[in-house]
N, C-alpha and C positions, 0 to 999 in steps of 0.2 A: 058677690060671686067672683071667684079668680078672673083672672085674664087668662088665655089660650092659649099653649105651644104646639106647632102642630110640625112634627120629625121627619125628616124624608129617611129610612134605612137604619136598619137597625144593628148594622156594626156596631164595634166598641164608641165609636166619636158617636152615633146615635142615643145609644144608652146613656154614652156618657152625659150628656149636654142633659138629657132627659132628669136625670138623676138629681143635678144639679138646678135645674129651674121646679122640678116637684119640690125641692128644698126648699125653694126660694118663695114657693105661695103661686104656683102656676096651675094649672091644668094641663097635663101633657098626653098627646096621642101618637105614636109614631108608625108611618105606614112604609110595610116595606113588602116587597113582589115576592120575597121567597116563604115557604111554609116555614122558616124559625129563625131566630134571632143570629145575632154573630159576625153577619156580614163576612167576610176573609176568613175570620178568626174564627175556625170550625173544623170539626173532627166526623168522622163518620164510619159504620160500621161495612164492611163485606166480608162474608162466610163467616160471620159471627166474630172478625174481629176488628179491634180498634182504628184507624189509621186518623193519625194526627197530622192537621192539614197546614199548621198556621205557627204555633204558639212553642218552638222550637227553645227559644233562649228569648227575655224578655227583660229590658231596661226598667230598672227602676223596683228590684226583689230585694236592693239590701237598705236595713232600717235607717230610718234618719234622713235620708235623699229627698230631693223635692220632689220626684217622679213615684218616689215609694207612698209618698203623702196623697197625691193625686191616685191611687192605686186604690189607697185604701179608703180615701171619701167617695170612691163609686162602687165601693162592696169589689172589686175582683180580687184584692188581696185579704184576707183575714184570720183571725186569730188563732185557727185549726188551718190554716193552705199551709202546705209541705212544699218547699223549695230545696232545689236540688244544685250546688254551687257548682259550675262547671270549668273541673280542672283545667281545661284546655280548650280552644276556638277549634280544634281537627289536628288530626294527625293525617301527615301528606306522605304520600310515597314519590318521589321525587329523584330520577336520578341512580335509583338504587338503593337509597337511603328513604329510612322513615324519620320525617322530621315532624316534632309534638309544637304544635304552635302554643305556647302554655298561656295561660290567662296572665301566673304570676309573674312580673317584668324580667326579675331575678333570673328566674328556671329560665324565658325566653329566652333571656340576653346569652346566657352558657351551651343553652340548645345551638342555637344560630352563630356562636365562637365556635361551636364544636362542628361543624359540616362548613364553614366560611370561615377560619380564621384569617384570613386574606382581607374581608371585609368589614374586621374590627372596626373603624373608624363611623362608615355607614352603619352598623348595626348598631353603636352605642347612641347616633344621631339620633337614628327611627325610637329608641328605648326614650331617649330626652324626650323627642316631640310628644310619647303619649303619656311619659308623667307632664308635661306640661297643661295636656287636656283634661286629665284629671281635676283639674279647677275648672272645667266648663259649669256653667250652670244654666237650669233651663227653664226659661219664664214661663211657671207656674202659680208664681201669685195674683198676677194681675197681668194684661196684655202690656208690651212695651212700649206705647205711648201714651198709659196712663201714669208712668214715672214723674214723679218730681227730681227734684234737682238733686236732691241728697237720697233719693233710690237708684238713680243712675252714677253717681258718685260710688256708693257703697258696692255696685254691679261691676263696676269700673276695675276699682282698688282687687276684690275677688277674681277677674278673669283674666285680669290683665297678662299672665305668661301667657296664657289657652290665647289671647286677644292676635299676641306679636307671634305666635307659632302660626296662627292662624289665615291672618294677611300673607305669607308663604304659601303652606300645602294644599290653600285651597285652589291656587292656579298649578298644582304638580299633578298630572293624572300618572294613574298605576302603572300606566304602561312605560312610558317612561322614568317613573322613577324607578321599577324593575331594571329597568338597562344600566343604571349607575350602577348595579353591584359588579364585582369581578366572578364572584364565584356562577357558574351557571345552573346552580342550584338551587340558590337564590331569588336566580333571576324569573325562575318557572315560578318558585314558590310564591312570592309578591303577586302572580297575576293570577293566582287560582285561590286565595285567600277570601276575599270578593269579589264582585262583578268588575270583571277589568276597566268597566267602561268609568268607573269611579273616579276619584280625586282622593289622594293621600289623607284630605280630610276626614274622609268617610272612613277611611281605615285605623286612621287616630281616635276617633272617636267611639268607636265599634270595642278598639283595646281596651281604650281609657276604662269602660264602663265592664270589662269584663277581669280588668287587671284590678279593680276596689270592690272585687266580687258584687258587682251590683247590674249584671246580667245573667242570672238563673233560670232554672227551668221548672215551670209550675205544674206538681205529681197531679196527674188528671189531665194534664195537658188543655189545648184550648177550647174542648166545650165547656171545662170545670172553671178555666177564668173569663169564659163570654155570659154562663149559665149564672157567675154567680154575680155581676153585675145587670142583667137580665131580673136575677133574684130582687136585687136593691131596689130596683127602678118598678117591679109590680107591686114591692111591700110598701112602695111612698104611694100607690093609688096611680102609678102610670099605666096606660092602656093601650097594648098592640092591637094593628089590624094585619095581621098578615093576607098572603096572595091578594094581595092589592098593591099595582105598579103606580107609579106617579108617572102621569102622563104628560103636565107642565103646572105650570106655578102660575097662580093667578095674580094677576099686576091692577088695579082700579087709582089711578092719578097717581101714579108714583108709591102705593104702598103693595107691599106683597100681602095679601086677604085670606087664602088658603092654596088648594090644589085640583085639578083637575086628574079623574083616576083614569086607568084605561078602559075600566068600565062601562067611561061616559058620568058618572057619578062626579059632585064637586065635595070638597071636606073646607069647610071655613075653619080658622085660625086668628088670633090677633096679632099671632109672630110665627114668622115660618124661618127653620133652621133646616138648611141642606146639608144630610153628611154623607152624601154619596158622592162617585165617578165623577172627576171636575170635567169632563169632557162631556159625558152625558148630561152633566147639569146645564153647562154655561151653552150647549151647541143643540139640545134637545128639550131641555126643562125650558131654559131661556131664550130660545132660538136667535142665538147667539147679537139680542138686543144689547147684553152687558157683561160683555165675554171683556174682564179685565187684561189689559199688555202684558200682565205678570203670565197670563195662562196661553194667551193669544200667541203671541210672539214663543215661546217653548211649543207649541203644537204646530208652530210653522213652522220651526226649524230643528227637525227627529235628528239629526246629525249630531248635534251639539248639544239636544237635552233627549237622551235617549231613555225606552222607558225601560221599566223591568220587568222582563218577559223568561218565564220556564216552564218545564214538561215536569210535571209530578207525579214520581211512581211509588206504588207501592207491592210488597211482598211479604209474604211470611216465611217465618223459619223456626224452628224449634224452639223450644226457651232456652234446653240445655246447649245448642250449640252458640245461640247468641250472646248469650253472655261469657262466651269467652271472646267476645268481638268487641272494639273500642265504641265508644259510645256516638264517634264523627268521626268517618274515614275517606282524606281523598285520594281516589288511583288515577291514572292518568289512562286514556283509552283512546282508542284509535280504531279509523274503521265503524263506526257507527255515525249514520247520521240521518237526517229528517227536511226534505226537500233538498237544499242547496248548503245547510247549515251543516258542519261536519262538529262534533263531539270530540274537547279535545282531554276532558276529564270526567271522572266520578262520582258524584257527592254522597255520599249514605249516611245517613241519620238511622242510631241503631236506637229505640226504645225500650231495650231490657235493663235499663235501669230503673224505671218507672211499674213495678208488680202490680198497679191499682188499674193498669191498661189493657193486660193481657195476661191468660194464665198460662197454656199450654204452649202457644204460638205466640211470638213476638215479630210487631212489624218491623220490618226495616224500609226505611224510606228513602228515594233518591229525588234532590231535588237540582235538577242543572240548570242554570241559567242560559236563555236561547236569543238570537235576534228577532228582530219586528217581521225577518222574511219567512220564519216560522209560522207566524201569525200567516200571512197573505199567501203561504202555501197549503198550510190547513185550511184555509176557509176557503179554496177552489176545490176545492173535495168533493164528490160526492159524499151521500151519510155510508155507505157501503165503504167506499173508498174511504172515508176521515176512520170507518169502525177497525178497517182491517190494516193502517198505517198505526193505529195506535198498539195494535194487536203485534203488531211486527216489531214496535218497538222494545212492548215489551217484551219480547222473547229473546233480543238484539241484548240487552239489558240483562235479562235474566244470565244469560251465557256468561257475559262478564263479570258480574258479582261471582259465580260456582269457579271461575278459572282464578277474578282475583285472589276468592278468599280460601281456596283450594278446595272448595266444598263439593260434595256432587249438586249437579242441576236438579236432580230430583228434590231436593231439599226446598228448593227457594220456588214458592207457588205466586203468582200474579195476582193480587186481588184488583189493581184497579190503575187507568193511567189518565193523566188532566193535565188536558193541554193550555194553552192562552184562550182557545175557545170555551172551554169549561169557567174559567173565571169569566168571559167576558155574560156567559149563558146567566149565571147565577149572581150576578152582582153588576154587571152591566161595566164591566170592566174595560177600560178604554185600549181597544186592540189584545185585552187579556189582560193588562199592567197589574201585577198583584201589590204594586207599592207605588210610587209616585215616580216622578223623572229619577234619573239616575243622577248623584251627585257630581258633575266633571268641573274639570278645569275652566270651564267656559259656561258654566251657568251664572245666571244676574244674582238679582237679587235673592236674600235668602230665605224668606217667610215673606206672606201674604197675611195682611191683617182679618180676613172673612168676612169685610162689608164692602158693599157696592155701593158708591157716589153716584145718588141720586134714588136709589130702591130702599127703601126707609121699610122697617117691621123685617128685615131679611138677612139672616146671616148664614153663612157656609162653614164647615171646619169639620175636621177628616184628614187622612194621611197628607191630603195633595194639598194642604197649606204650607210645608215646610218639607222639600223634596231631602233625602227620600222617600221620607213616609215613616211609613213602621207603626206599633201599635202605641208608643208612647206619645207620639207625636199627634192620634188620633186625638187621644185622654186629652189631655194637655187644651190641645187646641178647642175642645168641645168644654172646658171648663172656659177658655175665653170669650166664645162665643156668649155662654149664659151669665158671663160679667158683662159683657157688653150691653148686652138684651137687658139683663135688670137696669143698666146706669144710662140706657135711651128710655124705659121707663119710670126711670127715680124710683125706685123701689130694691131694698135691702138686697145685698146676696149673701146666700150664707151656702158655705161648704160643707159644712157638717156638722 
């Protein structure tokens, strides 16, 4: 008879891990509180249309990569998925000027000479730093301290430019390195690119992967790549229990044994894998018996590892007038804002390039990054009060989009607004965080290995192993976990 895996969440790192240990000769159950699988990476309908909540641009769509490999040993990539390469990170309005932030370094480099020629020197630097990270590579075979000497040698020799860029950008936050430009168009555009709260890393990284066309966007969007990983993991014999919450992890002499439900129900296990909220895990699941320094010491101090927190709107509009609209446009806005936090741009995500989402109406989506006082001012709300703040916003919202895009307001209909309370509601999201700490200048260490010293049968892995987060980083880390898990058990792993 197998041995037991029993799943906390059934995001992508859930699936994942799942996937991977059904492979390996397990039994796997994964229980998660919402009625469908996905976790973050989820799309949903209102007034009968699409709105895609997650799966924007995704690491790891071009062939050959380690993360494209990892993709397709858990079914979310395969042999009919339609990938769409995405000419450009956004085009910014900035200044007066629309500047195309381009994937390809080339077009970049001429873009940013042509609005900054004053800043040639810095602009050809930033171009170096991210062909340089284009040699990143990211541990997908094995965890990194199961390297030998001549794996870490051969990791070595391969990273080494990404290695020496790297001891650099990663203490240079955005904001600052915005101020070295001369031009002040520039200097806006640097901090509206990402979450300003980042590190030049985060930014290097983001290109690199966008500049070897190997961050595309998956036609179907994220139900189509949570559904078909979802698909992998029922075809190998794996079994959800939905609306069933984990209420904590049961611990008998140092091993983790299964789960306690909120039910009152208990689920036994021979190996329990957490891919949920590190906060709800380590402060709720484990009442904070074995809350590692990695995660401890980052949640004591929000200053310096801040999380990632935004308001998600959506809207429809014509198909015919959409598609005369860029596919990421940012505008800069003023005069809108939500408690104490004022709005200092636009973000839209336009989906009419994707026909398999919508026919008549296409969404346009706005997703802006907010602070943690968003969070603690929505949630003194009444329900009356949080319903008619979000209603204001989006009306607030709406105005903007018909004056940016010179459309009438009539056009552009609200289906739907989600704040940090809606992720925290649905996924148990720590103060809302839809990804992990934010990359700065002042974060420690860079990855957490998913085992706790001294909890034997127990491993964690999910975005919040490797801040930021992101969906790759769930993948990734849920294939490490189920290497591990097999090599505490001596027993084979096989990937595919």
């Amino acid at each position: 008879m197998p041995k037991s895996g029993l799943i906390i969440g059934s995001g992508i790192a859930g699936m994942s891990a799942g996937v991977y240990l059904l492979r390996s000769g397990y039994d796997v159950t994964i229980y998660e509180k919402h009625v469908q699988s996905g976790g973050e990476c989820v799309g949903w309908a209102r007034k009968g249309v699409f709105i895609d909540g997650c799966a924007h641009w995704i690491v790891g769509t071009k062939e050959g990569t380690d993360l494209n490999e990892v993709w397709k040993e858990v079914g979310a990539i395969r042999e009919d998925t339609v990938i769409h390469d995405n000419e450009y990170f956004a085009k910014y309005v900035v200044g007066g000027e629309t500047v195309t932030f381009y994937s390809d370094l080339t077009k970049l480099e001429a873009e940013l000479l042509r609005v900054a020629p004053e800043d040639k020197r810095r602009i050809r630097s930033f171009i170096k730093t991210v062909k340089h990270y284009q040699r990143v590579v990211i541990p997908t075979k094995r965890p990194l301290d199961y390297n030998n000497p001549f794996q870490w040698l051969k990791l070595a020799v391969k990273m080494a430019p990404m290695a020496m860029e790297y001891g650099n950008v990663k203490r240079v936050g955005l904001r600052e390195y915005a101020k070295g430009f001369k031009s002040p168009i520039l200097q806006e555009l640097f901090l509206r690119i990402i979450n300003p709260n980042f590190n030049l890393h985060a930014l290097a990284y983001t290109m690199q992967a966008l500049s070897i066309r190997d961050a595309g966007t998956i036609e179907g969007g994220s139900n189509v790549f949570a559904k078909n990983i979802e698909k992998t993991f029922t075809e190998l014999g794996g079994k959800f229990v939905f609306n069933k919450a984990v209420s904590e992890i049961v611990i008998e002499n140092g091993v983790a044994t299964g789960v306690w439900l909120s039910n009152g129900e208990t689920a036994k296990a021979d190996y329990v894998i957490a891919s949920c909220d590190a906060h709800h895990l380590f402060y709720d699941l484990l009442h904070d018996q074995h809350t590692p320094k990695f995660y401890s010491s980052r949640f004591e101090n929000p200053e310096d590892n801040p999380l990632i927190q935004s308001v998600f709107l959506a809207y429809t509009l014509p198909v015919e007038e959409a598609k005369k609209l860029p596919k990421k446009i940012d505008f800069p806005m003023h005069g809108v804002s939500i408690g104490k936090f004022e709005f200092e741009h636009l973000v839209v995500l336009n989906h009419a390039f994707d026909a398999t989402q919508n026919t008549t109406k296409v969404c346009l989506s706005v997703l802006n990054d907010v602070d943690d006082g968003v969070y603690e001012y929505l949630k003194g709300l009444s329900r009356e009060e949080y319903l008619a703040e979000k209603k204001r916003l989006g009306e607030a919202i709406r105005a903007e989009l018909a004056k940016d895009f010179g459309l009438d307001e009539s056009l552009f209909e609200l289906l739907d607004v989600a704040t940090p309370l809606t992720y925290e509601r649905y996924t148990n999201a720590y103060h809302g965080s839809y990804q992990a700490f934010a990359s700065t200048k002042r974060m420690g260490a860079l990855m957490h290995k998913g085992i706790i010293k001294g909890l034997k049968h127990f491993y964690f892995c999910g975005q919040w192993i490797m801040p930021p987060g992101g969906l790759p980083v769930a993948a990734f880390s849920a294939k490490m976990s189920a290497i591990r898990l097999c090599r505490e058990d001596r027993k084979k792993f096989i990937a595919k």
